[in-house]
Every structure is written in structure tokens, then in C-alpha cells.
N, C-alpha and C positions, 0 to 999 in steps of 0.2 A: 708912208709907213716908215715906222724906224724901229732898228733896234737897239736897244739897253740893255743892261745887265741890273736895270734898277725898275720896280714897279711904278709907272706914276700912272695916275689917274687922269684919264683922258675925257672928256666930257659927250664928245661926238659918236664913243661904242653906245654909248647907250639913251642917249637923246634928252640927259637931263645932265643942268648945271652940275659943276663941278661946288664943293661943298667939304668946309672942314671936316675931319673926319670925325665918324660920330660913335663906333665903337666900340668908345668907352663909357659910352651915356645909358640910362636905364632904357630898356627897349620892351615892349610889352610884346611876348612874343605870338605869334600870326603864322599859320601857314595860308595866310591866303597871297597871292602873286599879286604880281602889277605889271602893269604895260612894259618894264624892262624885265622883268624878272622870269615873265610867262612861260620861255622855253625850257629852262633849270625846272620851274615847280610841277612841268608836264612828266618829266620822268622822274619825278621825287615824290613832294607832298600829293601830286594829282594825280600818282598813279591810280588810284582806286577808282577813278573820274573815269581818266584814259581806258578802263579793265573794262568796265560798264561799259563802255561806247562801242568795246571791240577796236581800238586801234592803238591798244599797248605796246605792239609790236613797231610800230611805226612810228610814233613820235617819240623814239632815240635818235633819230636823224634832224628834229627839229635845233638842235643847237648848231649840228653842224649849216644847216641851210640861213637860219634867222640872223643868229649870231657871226655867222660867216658875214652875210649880208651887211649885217652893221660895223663889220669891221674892215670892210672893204670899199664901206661909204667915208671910213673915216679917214682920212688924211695923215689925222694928227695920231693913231694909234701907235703905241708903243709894244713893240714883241721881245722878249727876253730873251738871251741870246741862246738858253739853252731850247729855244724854240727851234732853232738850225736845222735840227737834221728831224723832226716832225715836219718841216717846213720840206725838206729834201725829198722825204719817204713819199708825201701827199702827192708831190710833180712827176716822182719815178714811178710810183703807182699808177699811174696813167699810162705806162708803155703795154701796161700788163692787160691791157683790155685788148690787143693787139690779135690776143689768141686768142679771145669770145669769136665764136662762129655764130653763134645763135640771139636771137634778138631778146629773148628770156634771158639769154645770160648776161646782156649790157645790163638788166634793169635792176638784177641783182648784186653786180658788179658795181653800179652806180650806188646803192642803197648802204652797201659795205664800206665803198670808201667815204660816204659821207658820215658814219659811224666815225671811223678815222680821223675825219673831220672836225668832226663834234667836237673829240678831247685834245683837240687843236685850238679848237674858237674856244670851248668853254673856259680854257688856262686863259689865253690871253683876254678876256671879256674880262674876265675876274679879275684877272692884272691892271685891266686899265679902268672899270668903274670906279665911280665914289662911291665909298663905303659908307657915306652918307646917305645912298640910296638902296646899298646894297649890301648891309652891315654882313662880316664872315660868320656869325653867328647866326641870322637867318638862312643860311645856305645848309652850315652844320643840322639846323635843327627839320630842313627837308631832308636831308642827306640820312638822319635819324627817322625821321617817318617813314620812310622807301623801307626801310630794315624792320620796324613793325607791322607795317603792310607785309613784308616779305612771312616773316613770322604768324601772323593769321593766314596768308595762305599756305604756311605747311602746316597747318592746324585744317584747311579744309580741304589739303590734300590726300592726309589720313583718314578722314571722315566723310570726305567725298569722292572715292577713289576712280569710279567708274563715270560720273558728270564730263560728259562733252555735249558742248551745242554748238550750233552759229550765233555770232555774237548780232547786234545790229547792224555792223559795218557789214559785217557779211550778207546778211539781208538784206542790205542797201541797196548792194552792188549785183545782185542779182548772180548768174549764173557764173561773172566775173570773181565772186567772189569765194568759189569753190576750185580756184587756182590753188596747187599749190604753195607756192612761195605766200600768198596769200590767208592763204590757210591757215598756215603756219605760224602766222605774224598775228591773226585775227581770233582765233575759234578760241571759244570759253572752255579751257580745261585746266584740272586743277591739280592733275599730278601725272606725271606716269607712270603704269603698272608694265612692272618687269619680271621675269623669273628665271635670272639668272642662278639664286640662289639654290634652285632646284623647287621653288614655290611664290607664287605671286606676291609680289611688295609692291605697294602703293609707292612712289618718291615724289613729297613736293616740287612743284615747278611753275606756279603762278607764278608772276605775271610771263614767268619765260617759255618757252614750246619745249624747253628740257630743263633737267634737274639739275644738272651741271653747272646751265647759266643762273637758277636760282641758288646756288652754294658758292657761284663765285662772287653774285653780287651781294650775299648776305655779309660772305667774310670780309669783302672789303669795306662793307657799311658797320661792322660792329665796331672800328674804333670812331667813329662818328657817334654812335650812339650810346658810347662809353661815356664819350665828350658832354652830351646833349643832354643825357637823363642821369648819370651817375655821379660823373663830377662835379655837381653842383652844391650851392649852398641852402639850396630851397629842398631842406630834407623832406617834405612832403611826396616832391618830385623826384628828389634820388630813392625813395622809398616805391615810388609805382616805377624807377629805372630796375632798381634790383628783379622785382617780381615780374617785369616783361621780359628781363634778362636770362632769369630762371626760367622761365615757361619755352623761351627760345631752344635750352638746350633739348626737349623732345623732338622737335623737329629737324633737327638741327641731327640727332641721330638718325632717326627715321630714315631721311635721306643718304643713308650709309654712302654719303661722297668723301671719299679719300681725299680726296682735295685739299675739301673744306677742310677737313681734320686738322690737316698735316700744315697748311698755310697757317691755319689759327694757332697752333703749336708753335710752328715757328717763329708765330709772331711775340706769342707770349715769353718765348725765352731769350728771343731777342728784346723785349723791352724790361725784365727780369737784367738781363746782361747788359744793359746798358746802365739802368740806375743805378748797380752795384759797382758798377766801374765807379760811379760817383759815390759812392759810401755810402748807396742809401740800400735798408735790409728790404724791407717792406716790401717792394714789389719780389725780390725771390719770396719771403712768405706765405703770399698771393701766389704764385707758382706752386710751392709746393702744395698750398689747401687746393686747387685746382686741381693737380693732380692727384690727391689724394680724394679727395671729391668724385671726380670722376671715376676711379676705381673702384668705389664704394658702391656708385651708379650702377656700372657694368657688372660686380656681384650680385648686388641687392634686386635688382632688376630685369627684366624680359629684353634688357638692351642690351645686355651681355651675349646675349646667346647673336642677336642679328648682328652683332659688330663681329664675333667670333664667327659668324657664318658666311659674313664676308669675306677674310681674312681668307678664309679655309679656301673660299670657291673660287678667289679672284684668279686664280692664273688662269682661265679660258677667256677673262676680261685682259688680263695683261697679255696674252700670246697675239688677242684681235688689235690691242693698241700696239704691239713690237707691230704687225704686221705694216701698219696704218703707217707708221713712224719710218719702216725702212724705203714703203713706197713712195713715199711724200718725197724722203732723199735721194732718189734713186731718179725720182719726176723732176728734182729743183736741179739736179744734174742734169740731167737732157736741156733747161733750156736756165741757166746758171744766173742770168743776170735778167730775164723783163718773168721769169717764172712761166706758168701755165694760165692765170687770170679769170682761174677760179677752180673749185675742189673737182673731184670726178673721181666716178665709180669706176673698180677698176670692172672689166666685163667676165672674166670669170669669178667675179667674188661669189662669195657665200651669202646666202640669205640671212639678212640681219647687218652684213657688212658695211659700214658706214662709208663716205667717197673719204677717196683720197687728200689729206689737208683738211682735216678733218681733226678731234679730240688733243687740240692745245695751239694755243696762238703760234707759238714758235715754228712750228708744223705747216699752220695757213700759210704763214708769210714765206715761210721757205717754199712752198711747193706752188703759192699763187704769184705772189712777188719777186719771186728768185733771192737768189743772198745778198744782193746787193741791199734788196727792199728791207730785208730781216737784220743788216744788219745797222740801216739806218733806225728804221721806227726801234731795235732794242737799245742804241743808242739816245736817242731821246730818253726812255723810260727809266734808263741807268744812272745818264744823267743828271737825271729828276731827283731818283734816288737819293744820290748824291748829296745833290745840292741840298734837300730838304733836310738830308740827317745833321748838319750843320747848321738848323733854325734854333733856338734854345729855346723862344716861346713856349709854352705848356699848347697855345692852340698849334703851332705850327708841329708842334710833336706828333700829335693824331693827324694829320694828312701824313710823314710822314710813313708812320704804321701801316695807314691805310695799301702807300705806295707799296711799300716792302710787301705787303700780304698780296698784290697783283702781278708784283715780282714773282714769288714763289709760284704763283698760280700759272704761271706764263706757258711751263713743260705739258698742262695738263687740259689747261681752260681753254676755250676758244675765245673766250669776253668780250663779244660780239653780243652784243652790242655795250659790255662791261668798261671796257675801253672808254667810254664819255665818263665814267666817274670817277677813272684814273686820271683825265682831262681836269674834273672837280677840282681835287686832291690836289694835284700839279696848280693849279690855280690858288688855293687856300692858303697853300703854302709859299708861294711867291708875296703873297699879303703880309706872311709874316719875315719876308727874311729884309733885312735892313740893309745888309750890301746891293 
């Protein structure tokens, strides 16, 4: 293994010749996988596969376990050097298991860090394939189907609000399979109903067990699906990009996540403020009709009223997340440097109470990993950051975006299993940077 500061293509990740690069050639585009590609198109284009089978939940860990595999058969694999401290977080996260007492909590503790994992192997897999076999365009264009898939299912999270069964896999496994953790990961549900608001709201949440992780993975796929269905030249196809785009924003309310909102905002004004730094008007434009659009939306419509009823109700949702947030600090203090090595309920919490380390990455790692763990893996994702807003590509743009919107998401999200397609991104975007 070595590391570089420069992408090259290794032939031994992924078990096929090395191959000028092809890129730039017409490519007839395919969501179907191949023998290299299988573990990327299980949580992308094959989610739907995955959903039906009941083990959605589970093959996020497939990049970390397969890809890991292939890269640790390889020899000759190159890792980027801003791989360092993902490389660091992975080995210190192992002290943290130190404080698992319980044999349920190794297998979850194991299943997490190879999440972690995943957007470890997935950057550098992508780094070192030939894009001859593995063009960045076909990645983008699963990366775009995961966020349409995401988009019908808050279409039949509204529409199906009360739908819970056992999937197959549950049924497979027998009484194993009404485990929780299992459970969790497996059972056919397609939204959550809450009534925080003082009355029951549906919130999409396919393929995920909460709404949270389906508003984080949507935000960070829509600049992928910007890329895939919009910017194109086959107006046919940027014409069905616009009206998938358009139908998105129902659900996309629906799911009254703060989150989502607020990263997608930010994203928009950061990518507004960037072209205008270069003199271009156009994307502010698109900012303002955006938001002018949107305000139109929330008068003219029944959306108004649940956004505005949010707003109103949310401080009993921000006073459980302050709580959440001071005990998580309070835990990464008591054990500063290998953390706690995994979430926990505190014992007199209140019904409803979520555990500890719990509602935002930042939070987990501080309170399972200690600060040391938080503050390598946010070093990695900064650096990512970083390094990607310096790509000038038009493709390396959008991973950037993507980056910055899991950025922002970091104080609120858990992105667990979100985290492998910040992995994506990090990877897309080392494809395009030339130093």
C-alpha cells in the first residue's frame, strides 16, 4: 500500500486490467452492476432489489467488507494522503469497543464501524479503479437513481403511512429475525408517523428506519441528480430531470426535516456565491426564483401551514435535542479520549427519549469515540472539503456540493449509514483533481 497525493489507477482493487481511460467516449448508459461494481450498485441503483429482499439495512456495510477486502488484497493500491486521518479515526475507533459490556453491543459496534469503513474503501476503490471499467458517470448516474428511489418512497410514505410488515429476510430468519437491531435494519415500513405537531404526520423514511436518514441521504444525492438528469444535453432527459425534480419537492416538505431544508439552502447559496465570485449572474437568478418559488408554494398551498406548524412547535423537539447534545458532552468527558463505544439511554429519561449520541454525527463520535475519534474522522471530511472545492471540473463540482451538504448536516444527522456516499463523493472527486 502506498500513499499519494495523486489518483492512479491500480489494476489489482478491482480485478480487471488496467485500461486507457474511457470517460470521454459515448457510453450507453446501464444501471445494471458487474462483478466490480456490485457493492456501490447494492446501495445505489439496487436499492429497490435490496428493499424487496428486506436487507436494505445491511448492505451499507457491503463496501466497507468487499471493497475493503479488495484493497487489502492489493499490494499495489494507492491511498490519498488526505486518507490519513480516516485511516487514523478507523484504528482508534477500535479502543472504543473496550467499553461494550454486552455481546449485542460488539455486533453493533462492529456493523457501525464498518459503515465508517465503507466511505473509507469506497474513496479509495474509486481512486484506484480504471475508469475504463468503472466510468465516473456511471457511479453519478446510481448515485441519481438512490434519490429517485428515495423520492417514490416519500410518495408512499404519504400514501402508505400506517404499512409495516416483515420483510423476507425476516421471515427467513425466523424468530431471529424479530431482534431488534434487526428489525430495524429489515422490516418493510415506509414512513414514520409522529405527532409532535399536536396531530399525526406521516414523515417518509424508506429505505431508512427514520426520516432523518432519509432527508440526509436525499440532500446529499440531489447534487448528483442535478448532474445525471439536468445538466444534460439530451433534452428529452433533462425534461423528465425537471418533473422528477419538481415532484421531489412534495416530499421533500412532507417530511418537515429541518435538516434537509437548511443544508439544501445552504447549498444553494453557496453555489450562488461561488459563480458570482466568478461573474457569472445566472446561478444567483436560479437563487432568487427558488426562492421566490418556494414562497409562492408555502402561500398558495397546504405546505405552508405544516412548515409554519413546525416552526411554531419545534422548541419541545429543540429542548429533547439541547438535552441529547449536553449529555452526549458531559459522557465524552468522563471518558475524553476511547469515548463510551456506543449510544445509551440515560435511565431516568422520559418516554420518547432517544440514547445518548444520538441526533447528529458530531454527537455519536463525541460521546462513542471520545474527541480524539471526532476530531480525526471531522478532519478527514474538512479536508475532503477542502481539497474538492479546489477541483474546477463542472463533474468534480457536484461531489463537491454533495461534500459541503454533509458538512452542514454533520450538527444534526447521524448519516449512518449516510457516511458510505460521503465516501462516494470523496472518491468522484479525487477522479477529478489533477494534482
Amino acid at each position: 500500500m502506498t500513499v499519494t497525493g495523486e489518483p492512479v489507477a491500480a489494476s489489482g482493487a478491482t480485478g480487471e486490467g488496467a485500461a486507457p481511460s474511457a470517460d470521454a467516449q459515448p457510453r450507453r448508459r446501464t444501471l445494471r452492476p458487474s462483478r466490480a461494481t456490485w457493492p456501490l450498485w447494492s446501495i445505489t441503483a439496487g436499492m429497490p432489489i435490496m428493499f424487496l429482499l428486506g436487507v436494505h439495512g445491511f448492505v451499507w456495510a457491503l463496501p466497507g467488507l468487499v471493497l475493503g477486502a479488495r484493497i487489502l488484497a492489493d499490494r499495489e493500491v494507492r491511498f490519498p494522503r488526505s486518507s490519513l486521518p480516516m485511516l487514523a479515526f478507523l484504528a482508534w475507533a477500535f479502543l472504543s469497543a473496550l467499553m461494550i459490556d454486552t455481546g449485542s453491543g460488539y455486533a453493533l459496534f462492529a456493523f457501525r464501524w464498518l459503515l465508517f469503513a465503507g466511505a473509507l474503501t469506497s474513496m479509495v476503490w474509486l481512486v484506484n479503479v480504471p475508469r475504463s471499467s468503472v466510468p465516473s458517470e456511471l457511479v453519478v448516474d446510481w448515485l441519481a437513481s438512490l434519490f429517485i428511489v428515495l423520492v417514490v418512497c416519500g410518495y408512499l410514505g404519504v400514501l402508505l403511512p400506517t404499512f409495516v410488515q416483515k420483510s423476507p429476510f425476516q421471515l427467513a430468519l425466523g424468530p431471529a429475525g424479530n431482534v431488534g437491531f434487526i428489525d430495524e435494519l429489515s422490516r418493510w415500513r415506509f414512513a414514520e408517523t409522529q405527532g409532535f405537531l399536536g396531530y399525526q404526520l406521516a414523515r417518509p423514511s424508506a429505505p431508512f428506519n427514520a426520516t432523518n436518514g432519509w432527508g440526509a441521504a436525499i440532500g446529499i444525492l440531489t447534487p448528483f441528480f442535478l448532474r445525471s438528469w439536468i445538466l444534460q444535453p439530451d433534452r428529452r432527459r433533462r425534461r423528465r430531470g425537471i418533473a422528477i425534480g419538481l415532484a421531489a419537492v412534495y416530499p421533500m416538505v412532507m417530511s418537515v426535516n429541518r435538516g434537509l431544508w437548511i443544508s439544501l439552502g445552504v447549498a444553494l447559496v453557496y453555489y450562488a456565491a461561488r459563480k458570482a465570485l466568478r461573474g457569472r449572474i445566472g446561478p444567483v437568478l436560479v437563487l432568487v426564483g427558488t426562492v421566490l418559488a418556494v414562497a409562492a408554494m408555502l402561500v398558495a398551498t397546504p405546505a405552508g401551514k405544516l412548515v409554519g406548524d413546525k416552526l411554531d412547535k419545534s422548541g419541545k423537539s429543540n429542548d429533547s435535542r439541547s438535552t441529547l447534545y449536553e449529555e452526549a458532552f458531559a459522557g465524552a468527558r468522563d471518558s475524553p479520549l476511547i469515548g463510551n463505544g456506543a449510544p445509551k439511554r440515560l435511565p431516568d429519561a422520559p418516554p420518547g427519549m432517544p440514547p445518548v449520541g444520538t441526533h447528529g454525527l458530531i454527537w455519536y463520535l463525541m460521546f462513542v469515540h471520545g474527541f480524539v475519534g471526532m476530531a480525526l474522522f471531522l478532519s478527514w471530511l474538512g479536508i475532503e472539503v477542502l481539497r474538492s472545492g479546489r477541483v474546477r471540473t463542472a463533474d468534480g463540482w457536484w461531489s463537491h456540493l454533495a461534500l459541503v451538504i454533509g458538512l452542514v448536516q454533520v450538527p444534526f444527522y447521524g448519516l449512518l449509514p449516510q457516511v458510505v456516499l460521503l465516501g462516494i463523493a470523496a472518491g468522484l472527486s479525487h477522479r477529478e483533481d489533477p494534482s
